[in-house]
KESEFI-539022 format. One line per 3 residues: number of its first residue (from 0); their letters; for each residue x, y, z of N, C-alpha, C, O. Coordinates in nm, 2 decimals. Layout:
N
NUM) a) X:Y:Z:X:Y:Z:X:Y:Z:X:Y:Z ~ ...
END
This chain:
175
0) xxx) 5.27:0.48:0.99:5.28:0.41:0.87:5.15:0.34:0.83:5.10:0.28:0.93 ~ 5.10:0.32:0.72:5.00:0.26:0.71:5.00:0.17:0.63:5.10:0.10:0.63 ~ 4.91:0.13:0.55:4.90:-0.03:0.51:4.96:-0.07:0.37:5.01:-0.18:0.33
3) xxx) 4.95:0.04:0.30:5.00:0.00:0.18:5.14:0.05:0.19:5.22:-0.02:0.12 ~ 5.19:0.16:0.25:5.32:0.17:0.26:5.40:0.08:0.35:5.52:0.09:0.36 ~ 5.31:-0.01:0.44:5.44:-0.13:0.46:5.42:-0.24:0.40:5.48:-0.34:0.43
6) xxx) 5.32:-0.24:0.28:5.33:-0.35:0.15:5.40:-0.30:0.04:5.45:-0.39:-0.03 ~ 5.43:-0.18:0.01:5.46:-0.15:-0.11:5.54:-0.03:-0.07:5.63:-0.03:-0.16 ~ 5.56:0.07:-0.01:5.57:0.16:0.04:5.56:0.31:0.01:5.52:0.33:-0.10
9) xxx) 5.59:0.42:0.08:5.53:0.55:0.07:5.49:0.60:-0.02:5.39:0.68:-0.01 ~ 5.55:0.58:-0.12:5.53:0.65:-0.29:5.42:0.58:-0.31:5.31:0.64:-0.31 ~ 5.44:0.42:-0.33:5.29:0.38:-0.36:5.15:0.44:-0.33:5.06:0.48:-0.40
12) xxx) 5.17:0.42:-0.10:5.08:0.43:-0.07:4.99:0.61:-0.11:4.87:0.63:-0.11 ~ 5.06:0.67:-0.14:5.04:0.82:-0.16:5.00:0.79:-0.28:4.88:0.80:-0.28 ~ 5.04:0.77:-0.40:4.99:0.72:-0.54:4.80:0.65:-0.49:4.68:0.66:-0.50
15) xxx) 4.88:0.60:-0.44:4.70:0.52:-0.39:4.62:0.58:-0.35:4.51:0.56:-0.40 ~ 4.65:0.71:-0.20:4.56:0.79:-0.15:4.50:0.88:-0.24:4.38:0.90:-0.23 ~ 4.57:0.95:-0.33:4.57:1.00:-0.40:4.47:0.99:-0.52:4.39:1.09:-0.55
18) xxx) 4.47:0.87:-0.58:4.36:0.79:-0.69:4.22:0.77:-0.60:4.11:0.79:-0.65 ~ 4.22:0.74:-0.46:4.11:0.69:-0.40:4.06:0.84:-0.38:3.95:0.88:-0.43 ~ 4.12:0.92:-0.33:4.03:1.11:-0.34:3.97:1.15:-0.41:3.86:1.18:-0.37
21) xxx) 4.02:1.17:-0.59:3.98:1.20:-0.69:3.87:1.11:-0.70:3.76:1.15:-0.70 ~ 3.89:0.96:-0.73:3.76:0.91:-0.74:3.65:0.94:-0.63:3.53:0.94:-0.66 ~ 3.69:0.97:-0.46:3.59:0.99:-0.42:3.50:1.13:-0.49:3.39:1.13:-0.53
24) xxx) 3.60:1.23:-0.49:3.56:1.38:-0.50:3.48:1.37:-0.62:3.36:1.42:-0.62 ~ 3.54:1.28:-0.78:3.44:1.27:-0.84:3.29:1.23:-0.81:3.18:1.28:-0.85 ~ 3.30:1.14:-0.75:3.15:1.04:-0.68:3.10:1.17:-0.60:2.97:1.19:-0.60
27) xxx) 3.16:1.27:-0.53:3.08:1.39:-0.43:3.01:1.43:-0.54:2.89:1.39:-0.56 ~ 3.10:1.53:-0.63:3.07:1.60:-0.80:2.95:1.49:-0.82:2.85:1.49:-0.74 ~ 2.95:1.42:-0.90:2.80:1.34:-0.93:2.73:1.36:-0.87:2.65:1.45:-0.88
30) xxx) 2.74:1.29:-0.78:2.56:1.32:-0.66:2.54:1.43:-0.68:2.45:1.45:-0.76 ~ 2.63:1.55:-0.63:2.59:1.72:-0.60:2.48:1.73:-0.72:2.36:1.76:-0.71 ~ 2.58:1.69:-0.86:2.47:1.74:-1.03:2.36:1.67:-1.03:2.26:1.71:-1.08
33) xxx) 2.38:1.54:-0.99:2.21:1.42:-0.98:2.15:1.51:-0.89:2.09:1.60:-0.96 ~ 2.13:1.54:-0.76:2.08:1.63:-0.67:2.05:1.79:-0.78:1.94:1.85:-0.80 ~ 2.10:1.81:-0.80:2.08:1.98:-0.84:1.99:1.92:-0.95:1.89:1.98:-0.93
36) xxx) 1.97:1.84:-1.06:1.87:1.79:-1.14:1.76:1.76:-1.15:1.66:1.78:-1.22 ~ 1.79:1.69:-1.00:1.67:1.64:-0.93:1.54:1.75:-0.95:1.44:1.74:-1.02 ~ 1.59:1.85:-0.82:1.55:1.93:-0.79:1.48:1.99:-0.90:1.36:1.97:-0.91
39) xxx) 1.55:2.08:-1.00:1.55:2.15:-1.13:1.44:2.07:-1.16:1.33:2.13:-1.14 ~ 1.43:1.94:-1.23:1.34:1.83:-1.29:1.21:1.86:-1.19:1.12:1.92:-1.25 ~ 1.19:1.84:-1.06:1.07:1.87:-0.99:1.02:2.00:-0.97:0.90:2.02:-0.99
42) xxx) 1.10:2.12:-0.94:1.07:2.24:-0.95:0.96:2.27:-1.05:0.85:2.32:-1.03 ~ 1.02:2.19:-1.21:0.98:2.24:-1.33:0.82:2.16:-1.31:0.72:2.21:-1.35 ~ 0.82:2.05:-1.26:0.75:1.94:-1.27:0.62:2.05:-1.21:0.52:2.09:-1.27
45) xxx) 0.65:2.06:-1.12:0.55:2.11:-0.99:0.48:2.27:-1.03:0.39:2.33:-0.97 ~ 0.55:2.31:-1.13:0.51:2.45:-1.13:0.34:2.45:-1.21:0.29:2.38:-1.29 ~ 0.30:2.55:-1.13:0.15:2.55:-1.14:0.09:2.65:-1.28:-0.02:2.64:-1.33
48) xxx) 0.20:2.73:-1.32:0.22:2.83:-1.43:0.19:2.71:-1.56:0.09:2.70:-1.64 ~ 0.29:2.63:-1.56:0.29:2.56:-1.70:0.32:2.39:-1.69:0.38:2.32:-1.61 ~ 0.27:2.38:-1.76:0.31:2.20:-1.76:0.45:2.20:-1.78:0.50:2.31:-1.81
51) xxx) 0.53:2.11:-1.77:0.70:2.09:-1.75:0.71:2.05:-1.97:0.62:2.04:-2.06 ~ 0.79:2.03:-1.97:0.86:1.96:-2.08:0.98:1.90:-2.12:1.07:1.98:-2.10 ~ 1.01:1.80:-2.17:1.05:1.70:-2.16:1.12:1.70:-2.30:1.06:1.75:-2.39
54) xxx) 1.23:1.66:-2.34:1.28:1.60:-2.41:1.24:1.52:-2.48:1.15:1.47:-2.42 ~ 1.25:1.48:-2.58:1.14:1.40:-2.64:1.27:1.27:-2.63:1.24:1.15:-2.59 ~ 1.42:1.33:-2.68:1.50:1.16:-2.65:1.51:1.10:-2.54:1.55:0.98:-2.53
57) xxx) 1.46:1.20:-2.40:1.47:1.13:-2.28:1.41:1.00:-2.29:1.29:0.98:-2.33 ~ 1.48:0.90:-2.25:1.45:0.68:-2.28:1.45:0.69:-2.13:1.50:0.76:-2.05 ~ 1.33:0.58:-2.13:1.32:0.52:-1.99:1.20:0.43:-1.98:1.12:0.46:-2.06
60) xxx) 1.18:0.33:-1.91:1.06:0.27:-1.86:0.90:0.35:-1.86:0.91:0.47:-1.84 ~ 0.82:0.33:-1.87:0.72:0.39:-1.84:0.57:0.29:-1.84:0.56:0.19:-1.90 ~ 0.47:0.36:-1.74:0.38:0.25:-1.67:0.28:0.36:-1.70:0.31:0.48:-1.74
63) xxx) 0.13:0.29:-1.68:0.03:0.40:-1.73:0.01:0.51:-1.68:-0.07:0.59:-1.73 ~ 0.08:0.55:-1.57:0.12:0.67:-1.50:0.21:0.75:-1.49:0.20:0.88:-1.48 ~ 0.35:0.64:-1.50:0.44:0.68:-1.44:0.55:0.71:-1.56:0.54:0.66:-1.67
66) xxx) 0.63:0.79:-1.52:0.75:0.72:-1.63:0.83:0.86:-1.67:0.76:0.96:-1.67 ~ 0.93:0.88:-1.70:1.05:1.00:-1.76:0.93:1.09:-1.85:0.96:1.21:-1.85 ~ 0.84:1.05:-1.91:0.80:1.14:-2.06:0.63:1.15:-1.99:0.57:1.06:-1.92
69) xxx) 0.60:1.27:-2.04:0.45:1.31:-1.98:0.33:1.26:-2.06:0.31:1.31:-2.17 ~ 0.27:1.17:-2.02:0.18:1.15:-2.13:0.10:1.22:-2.17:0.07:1.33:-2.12 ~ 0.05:1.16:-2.31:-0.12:1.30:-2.36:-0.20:1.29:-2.31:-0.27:1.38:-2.30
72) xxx) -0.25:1.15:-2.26:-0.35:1.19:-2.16:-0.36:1.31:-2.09:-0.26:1.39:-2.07 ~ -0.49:1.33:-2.04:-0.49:1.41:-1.96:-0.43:1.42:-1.81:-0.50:1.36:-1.73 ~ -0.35:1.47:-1.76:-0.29:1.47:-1.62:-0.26:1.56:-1.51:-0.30:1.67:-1.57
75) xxx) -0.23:1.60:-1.39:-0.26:1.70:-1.34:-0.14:1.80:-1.37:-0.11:1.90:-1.31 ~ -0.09:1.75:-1.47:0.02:1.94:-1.50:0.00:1.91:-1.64:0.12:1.92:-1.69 ~ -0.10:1.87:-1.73:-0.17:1.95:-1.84:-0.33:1.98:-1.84:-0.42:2.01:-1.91
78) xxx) -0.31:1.96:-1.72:-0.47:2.05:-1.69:-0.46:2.16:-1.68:-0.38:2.21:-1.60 ~ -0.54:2.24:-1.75:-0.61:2.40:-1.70:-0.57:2.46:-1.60:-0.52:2.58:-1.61 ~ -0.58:2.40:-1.48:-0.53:2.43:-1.36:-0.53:2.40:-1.24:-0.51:2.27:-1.24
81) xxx) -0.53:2.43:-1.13:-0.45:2.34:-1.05:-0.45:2.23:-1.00:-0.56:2.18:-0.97 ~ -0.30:2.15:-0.95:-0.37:2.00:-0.92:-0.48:1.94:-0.80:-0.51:1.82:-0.77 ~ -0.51:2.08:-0.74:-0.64:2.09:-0.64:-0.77:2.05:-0.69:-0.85:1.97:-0.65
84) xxx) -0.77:2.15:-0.83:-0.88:2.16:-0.95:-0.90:2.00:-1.02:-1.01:1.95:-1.04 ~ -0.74:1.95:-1.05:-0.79:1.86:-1.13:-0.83:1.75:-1.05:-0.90:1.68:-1.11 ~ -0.80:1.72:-0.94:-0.84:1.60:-0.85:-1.02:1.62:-0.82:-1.11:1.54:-0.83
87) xxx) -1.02:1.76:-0.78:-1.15:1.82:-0.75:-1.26:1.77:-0.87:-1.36:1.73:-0.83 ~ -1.24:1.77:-0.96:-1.32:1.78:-1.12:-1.33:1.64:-1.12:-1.44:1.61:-1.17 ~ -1.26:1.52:-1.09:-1.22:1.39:-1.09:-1.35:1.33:-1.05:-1.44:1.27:-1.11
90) xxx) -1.32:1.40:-0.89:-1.37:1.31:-0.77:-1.54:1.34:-0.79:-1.63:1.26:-0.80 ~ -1.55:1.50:-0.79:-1.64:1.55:-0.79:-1.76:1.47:-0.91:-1.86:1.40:-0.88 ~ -1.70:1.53:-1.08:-1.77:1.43:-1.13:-1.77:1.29:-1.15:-1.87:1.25:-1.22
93) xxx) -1.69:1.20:-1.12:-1.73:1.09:-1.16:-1.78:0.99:-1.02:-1.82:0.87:-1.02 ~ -1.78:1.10:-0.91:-1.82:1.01:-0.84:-1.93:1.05:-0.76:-1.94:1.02:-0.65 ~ -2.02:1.11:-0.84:-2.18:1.21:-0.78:-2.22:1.11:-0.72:-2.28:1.15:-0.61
96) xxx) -2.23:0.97:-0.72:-2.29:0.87:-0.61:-2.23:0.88:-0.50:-2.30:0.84:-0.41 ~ -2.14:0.92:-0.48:-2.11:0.96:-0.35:-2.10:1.13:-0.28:-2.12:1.23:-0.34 ~ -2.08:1.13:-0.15:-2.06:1.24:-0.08:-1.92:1.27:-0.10:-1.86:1.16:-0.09
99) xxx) -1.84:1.36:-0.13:-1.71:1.36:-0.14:-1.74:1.50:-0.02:-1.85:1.56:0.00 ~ -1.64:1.50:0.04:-1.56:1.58:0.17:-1.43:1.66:0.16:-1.35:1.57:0.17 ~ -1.39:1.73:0.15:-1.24:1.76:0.11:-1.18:1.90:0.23:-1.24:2.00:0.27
102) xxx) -1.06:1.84:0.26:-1.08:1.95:0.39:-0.88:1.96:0.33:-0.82:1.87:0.28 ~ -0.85:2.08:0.38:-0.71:2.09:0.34:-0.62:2.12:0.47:-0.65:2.22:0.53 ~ -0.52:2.04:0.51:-0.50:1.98:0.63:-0.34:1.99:0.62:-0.27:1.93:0.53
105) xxx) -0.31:2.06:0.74:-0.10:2.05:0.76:-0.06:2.19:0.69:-0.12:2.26:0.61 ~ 0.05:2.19:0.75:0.18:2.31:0.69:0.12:2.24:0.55:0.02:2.29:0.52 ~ 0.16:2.15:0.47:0.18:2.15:0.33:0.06:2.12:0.29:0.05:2.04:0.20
108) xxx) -0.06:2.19:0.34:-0.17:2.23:0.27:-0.20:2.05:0.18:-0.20:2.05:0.06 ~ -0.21:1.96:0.24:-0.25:1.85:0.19:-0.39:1.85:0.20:-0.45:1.91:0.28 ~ -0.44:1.73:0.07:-0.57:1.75:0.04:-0.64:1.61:0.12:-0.57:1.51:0.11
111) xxx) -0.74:1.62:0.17:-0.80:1.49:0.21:-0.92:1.51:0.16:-0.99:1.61:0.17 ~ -0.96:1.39:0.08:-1.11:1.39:0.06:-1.15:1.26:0.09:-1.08:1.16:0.08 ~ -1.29:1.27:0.13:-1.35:1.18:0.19:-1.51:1.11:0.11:-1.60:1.18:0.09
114) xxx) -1.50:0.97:0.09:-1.59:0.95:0.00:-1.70:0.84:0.13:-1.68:0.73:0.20 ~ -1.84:0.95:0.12:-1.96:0.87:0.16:-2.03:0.75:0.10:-2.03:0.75:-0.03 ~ -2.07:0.67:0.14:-2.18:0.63:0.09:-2.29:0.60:0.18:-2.30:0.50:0.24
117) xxx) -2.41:0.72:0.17:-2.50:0.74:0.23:-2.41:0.77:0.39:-2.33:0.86:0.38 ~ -2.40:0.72:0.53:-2.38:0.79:0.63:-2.24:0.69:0.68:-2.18:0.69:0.78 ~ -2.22:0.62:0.59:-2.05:0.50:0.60:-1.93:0.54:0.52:-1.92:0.51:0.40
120) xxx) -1.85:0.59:0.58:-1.76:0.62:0.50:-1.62:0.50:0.47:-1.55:0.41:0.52 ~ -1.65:0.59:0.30:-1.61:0.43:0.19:-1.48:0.47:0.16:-1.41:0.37:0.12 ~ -1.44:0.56:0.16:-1.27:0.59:0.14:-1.19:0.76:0.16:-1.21:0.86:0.10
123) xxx) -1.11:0.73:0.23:-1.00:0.82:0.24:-0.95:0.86:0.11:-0.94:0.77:0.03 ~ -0.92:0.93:0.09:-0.80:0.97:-0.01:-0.69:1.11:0.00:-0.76:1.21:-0.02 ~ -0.55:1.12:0.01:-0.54:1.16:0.04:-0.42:1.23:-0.08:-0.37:1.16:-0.16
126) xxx) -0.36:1.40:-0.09:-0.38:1.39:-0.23:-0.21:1.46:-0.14:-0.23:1.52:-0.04 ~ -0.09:1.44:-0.18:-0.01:1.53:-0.07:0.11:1.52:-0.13:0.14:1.43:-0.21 ~ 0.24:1.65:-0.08:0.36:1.67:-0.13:0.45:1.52:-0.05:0.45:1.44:0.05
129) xxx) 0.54:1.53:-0.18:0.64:1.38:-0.14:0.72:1.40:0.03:0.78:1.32:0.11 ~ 0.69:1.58:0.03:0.78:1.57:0.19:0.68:1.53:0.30:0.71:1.57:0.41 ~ 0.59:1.48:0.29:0.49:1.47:0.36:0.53:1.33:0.43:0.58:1.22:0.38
132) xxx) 0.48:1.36:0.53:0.50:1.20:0.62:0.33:1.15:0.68:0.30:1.14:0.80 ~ 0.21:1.12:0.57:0.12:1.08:0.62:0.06:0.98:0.69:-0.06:0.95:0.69 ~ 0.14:0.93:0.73:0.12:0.75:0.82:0.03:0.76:0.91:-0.03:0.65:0.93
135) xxx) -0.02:0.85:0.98:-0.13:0.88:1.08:-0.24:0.82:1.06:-0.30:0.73:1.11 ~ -0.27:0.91:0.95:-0.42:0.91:0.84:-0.44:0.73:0.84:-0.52:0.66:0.90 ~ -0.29:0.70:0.72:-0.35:0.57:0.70:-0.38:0.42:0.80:-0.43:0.31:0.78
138) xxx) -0.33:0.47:0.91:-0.33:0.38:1.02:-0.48:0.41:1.07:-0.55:0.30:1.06 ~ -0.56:0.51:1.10:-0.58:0.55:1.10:-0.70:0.46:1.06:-0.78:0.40:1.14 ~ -0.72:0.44:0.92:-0.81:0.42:0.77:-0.79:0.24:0.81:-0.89:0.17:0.81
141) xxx) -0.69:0.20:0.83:-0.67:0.09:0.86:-0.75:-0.01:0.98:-0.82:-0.12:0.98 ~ -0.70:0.08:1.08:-0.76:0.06:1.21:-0.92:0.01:1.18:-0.97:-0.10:1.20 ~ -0.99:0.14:1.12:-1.14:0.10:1.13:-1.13:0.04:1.02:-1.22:-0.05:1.05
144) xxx) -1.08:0.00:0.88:-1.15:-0.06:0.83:-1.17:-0.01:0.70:-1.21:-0.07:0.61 ~ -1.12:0.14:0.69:-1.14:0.25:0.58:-1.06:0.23:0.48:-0.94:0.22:0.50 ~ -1.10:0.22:0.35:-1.00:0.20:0.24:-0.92:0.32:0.22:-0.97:0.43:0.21
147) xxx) -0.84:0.29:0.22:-0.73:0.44:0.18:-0.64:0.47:0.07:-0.61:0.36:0.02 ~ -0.59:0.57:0.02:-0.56:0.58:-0.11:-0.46:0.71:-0.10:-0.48:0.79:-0.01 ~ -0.36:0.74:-0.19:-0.24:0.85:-0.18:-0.22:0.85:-0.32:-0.17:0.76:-0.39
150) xxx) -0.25:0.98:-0.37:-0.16:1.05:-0.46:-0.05:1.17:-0.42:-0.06:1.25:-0.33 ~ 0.04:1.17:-0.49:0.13:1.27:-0.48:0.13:1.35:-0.59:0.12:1.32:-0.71 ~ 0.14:1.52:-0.52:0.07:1.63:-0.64:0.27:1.64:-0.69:0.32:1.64:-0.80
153) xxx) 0.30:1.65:-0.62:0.48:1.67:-0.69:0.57:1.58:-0.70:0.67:1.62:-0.65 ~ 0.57:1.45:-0.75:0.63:1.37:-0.77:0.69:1.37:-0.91:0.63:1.30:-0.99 ~ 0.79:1.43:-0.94:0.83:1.41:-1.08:0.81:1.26:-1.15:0.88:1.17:-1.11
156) xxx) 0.75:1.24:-1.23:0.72:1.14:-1.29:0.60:1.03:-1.28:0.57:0.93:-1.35 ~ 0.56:1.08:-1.21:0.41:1.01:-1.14:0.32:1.15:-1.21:0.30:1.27:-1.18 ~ 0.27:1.09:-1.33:0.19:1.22:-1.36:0.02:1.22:-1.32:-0.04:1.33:-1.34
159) xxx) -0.06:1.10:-1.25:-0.19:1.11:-1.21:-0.27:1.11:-1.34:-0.36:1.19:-1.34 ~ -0.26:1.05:-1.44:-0.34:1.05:-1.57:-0.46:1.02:-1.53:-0.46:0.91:-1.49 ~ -0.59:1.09:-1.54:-0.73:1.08:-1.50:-0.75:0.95:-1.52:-0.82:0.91:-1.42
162) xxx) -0.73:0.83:-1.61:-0.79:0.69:-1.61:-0.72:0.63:-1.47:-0.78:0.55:-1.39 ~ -0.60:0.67:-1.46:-0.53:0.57:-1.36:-0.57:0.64:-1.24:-0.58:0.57:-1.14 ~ -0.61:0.78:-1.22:-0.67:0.81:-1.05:-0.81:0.75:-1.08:-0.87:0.72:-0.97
165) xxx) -0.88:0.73:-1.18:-1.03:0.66:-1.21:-1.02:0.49:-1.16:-1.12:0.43:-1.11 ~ -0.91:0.43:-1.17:-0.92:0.29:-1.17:-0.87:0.30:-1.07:-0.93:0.23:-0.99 ~ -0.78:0.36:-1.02:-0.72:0.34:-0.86:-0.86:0.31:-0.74:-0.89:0.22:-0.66
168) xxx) -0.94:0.44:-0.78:-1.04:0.52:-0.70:-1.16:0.37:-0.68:-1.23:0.33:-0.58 ~ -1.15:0.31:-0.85:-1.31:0.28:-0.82:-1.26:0.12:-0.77:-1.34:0.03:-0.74 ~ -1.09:0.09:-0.76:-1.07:-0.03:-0.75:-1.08:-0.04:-0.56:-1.11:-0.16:-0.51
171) xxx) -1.06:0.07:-0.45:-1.06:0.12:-0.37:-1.21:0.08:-0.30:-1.24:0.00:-0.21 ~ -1.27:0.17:-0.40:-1.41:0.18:-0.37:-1.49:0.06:-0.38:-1.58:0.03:-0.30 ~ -1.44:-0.04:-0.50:-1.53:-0.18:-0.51:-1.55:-0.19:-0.65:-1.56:-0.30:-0.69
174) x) -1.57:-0.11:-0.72:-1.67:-0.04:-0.81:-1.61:-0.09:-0.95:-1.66:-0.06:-1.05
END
């Protein structure tokens, strides 16, 4: 016998089990469709074929990077091509004062580049999928002293707008 059928009894308690199921089964049902969206939403996000698209009524918060709606700036999934290329074009030109390094590192083909200045190295960066677990690196960067820095190439909604990887980079660097 359980609790509500020795307060109220059987019929109740069964009335009750019963309401508490469906609400849970509903709450399963949700997650499952938030989860399958999720996914769908990053799939689309990540594809290297085309930039994603967005709803224009999609409402939400948004920060100079970040946010539900893709900005016009330029970003790494309305660039030309890929988000290897657009980091590459970044680093490469705006930062000719330095040596840049870039070596592609792990199963998920993560990017590391590495910025000289003259024979001292001035920052890590490290460019990588959200499944990625890079704590090594930045301990790592820490340890000695190395400024270190993370972008994520597939993060739905983190779009890397070239000003915001420019100010991240030179706030990193000093500069």
């Amino acid at each position: 016998m359980g609790f509500f059928s020795k307060l109220f009894g059987k019929q109740i308690e069964k009335e009750a089990t019963d309401v508490l199921k469906t609400f849970t089964q509903a709450a399963v049902d949700a997650q499952k469709a938030q989860n399958a969206q999720g996914a769908q939403n990053v799939n689309t996000a990540c594809s290297a074929s085309a930039a994603p698209s967005y709803a224009a009524e999609e409402e939400g918060p948004s920060g100079f990077s970040w946010g539900p709606n893709m900005p016009a700036e330029e970003n790494q999934y309305n660039f030309s091509g890929t988000y290897e290329e657009y980091f590459d074009s970044i680093f490469l030109k705006e930062y000719s004062q330095y040596r840049v390094e870039k070596e592609v590192v792990g199963y998920n083909k993560n990017l590391v580049y590495t910025f000289y200045s003259g024979d001292r190295k001035a920052l890590v960066v490290e460019v990588i999928s959200r499944k990625s677990a890079p704590e090594k690196r930045r301990r790592e960067c820490r340890a000695t002293g190395v400024a270190y820095l993370r972008y994520y190439h597939n993060y739905h909604g983190w779009w890397n707008v070239k000003q915001y990887v420019i100010q991240r980079t030179n706030k990193a660097l000093g500069i």
